[in-house]
C-alpha positions in Angstrom: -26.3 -38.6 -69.7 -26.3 -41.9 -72.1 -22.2 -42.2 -70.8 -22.9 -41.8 -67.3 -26.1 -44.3 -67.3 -23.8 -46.6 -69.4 -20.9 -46.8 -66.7 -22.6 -47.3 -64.2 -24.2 -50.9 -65.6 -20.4 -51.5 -65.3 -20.8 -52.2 -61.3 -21.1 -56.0 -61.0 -19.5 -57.0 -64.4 -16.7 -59.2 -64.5 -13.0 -57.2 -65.2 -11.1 -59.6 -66.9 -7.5 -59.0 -67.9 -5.1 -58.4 -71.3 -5.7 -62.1 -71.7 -9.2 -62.8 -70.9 -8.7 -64.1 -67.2 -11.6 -62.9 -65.2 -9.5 -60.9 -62.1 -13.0 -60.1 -60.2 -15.9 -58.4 -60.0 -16.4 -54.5 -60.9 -17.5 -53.0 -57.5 -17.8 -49.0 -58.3 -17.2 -46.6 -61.2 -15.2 -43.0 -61.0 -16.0 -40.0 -63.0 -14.1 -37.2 -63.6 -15.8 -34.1 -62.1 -14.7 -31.7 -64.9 -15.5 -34.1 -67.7 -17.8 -36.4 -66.5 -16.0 -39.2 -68.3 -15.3 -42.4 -66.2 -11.9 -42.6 -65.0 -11.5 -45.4 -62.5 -12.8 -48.7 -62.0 -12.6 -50.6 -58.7 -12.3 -54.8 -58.9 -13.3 -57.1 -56.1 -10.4 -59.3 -55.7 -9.2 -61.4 -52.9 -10.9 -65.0 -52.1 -14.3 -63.3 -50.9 -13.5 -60.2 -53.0 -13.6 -58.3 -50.1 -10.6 -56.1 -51.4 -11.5 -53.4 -53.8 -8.4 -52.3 -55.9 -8.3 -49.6 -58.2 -8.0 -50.2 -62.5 -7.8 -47.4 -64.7 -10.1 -47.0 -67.3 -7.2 -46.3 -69.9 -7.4 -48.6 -73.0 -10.1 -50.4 -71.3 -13.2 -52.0 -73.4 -16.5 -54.0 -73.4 -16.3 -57.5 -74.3 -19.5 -60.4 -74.1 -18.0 -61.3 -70.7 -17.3 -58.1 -69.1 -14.9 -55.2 -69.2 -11.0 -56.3 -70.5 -8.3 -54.6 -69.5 -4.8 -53.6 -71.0 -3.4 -55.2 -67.7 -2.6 -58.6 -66.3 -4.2 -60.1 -63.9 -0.9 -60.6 -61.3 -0.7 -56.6 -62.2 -4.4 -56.1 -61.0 -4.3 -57.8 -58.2 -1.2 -56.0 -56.8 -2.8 -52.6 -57.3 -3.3 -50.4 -54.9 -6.6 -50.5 -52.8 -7.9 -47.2 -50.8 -10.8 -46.3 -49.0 -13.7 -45.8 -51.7 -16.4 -43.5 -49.7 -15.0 -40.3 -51.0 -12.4 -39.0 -54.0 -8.9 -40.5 -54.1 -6.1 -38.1 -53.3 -3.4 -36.8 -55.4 -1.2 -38.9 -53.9 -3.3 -42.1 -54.2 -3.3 -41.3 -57.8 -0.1 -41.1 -58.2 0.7 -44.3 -56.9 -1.9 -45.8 -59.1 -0.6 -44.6 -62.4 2.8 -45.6 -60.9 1.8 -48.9 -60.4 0.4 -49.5 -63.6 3.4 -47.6 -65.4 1.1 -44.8 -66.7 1.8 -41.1 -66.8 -1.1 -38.9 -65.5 -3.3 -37.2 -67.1 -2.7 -33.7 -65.7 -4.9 -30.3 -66.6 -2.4 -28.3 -65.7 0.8 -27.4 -63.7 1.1 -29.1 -60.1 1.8 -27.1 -57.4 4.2 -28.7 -54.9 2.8 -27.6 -51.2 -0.8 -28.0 -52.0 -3.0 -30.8 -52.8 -3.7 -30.9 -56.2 -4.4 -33.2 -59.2 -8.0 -33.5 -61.1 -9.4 -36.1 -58.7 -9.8 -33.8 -55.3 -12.6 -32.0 -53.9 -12.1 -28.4 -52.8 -11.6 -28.3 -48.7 -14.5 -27.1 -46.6 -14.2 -23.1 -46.8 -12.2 -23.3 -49.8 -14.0 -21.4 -52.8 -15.3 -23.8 -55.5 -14.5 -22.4 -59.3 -18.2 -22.3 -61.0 -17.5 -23.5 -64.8 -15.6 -26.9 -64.2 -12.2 -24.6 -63.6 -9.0 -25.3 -62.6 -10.7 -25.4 -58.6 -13.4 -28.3 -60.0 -10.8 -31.1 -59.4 -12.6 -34.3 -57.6 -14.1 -37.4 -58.9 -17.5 -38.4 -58.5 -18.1 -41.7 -56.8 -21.0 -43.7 -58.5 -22.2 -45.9 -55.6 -23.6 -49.5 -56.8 -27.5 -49.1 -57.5 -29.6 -51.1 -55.5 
């Protein structure tokens, strides 16, 4: 998949900002498990960019000098960071597109005592929908290739 492969070479690129301020450096790329499309970017910020915080991909494109942003830098910076081994909750979503003052990008009705949102995994034990349906809801984590 020409998309995928092309993503991934995102991992060690330079982010830089609305302006052209390199923020850090791209540590991993998010897909979308029911599209496939990268969603998510995480940037190494911090003075040994040790943090990792979370950029949507939204209005985000390739320039000589990395990937720019429709964000500042200060905005960046400030984002939320989560633990990046496994899919990002509802929640942690939530809080991202908050941050960033974006609305998200929802495939359907949420339903207010489960978890729910695209970017979840079904629980252990709980049935997976075969097709990419309503129940294929995580993000696939594209580790940085060696």
């Amino acid at each position: 998949m020409e998309d995928y492969t092309g993503a991934r070479r995102l991992i060690g690129n330079r982010l830089l900002d609305r302006d052209g301020t390199v923020v850090g450096r791209i540590g991993q790329v998010f897909f979308d498990d029911r599209t496939r499309e990268p969603t998510w970017v995480t940037v190494r910020t911090g003075v040994f960019g040790t943090g990792e915080n979370f950029v949507p991909l939204r209005g985000a494109h390739p320039v000589e000098e990395g990937l720019r942003v429709p964000f500042d830098a200060e905005t960046v910076r400030a984002a939320p960071s989560f633990s990046v081994d496994r899919h990002i909750s509802v929640e942690q979503e939530d809080a991202v597109f908050e941050h960033y003052g974006l609305a998200p990008e929802l495939p359907g009705p949420r339903e207010p005592h489960r978890p729910r949102g695209r970017h979840r995994r079904p629980e252990p034990g709980e049935a997976a929908h075969a097709g990419g349906g309503a129940g294929d809801t995580g993000e696939e984590q594209v580790d940085q290739l060696g």
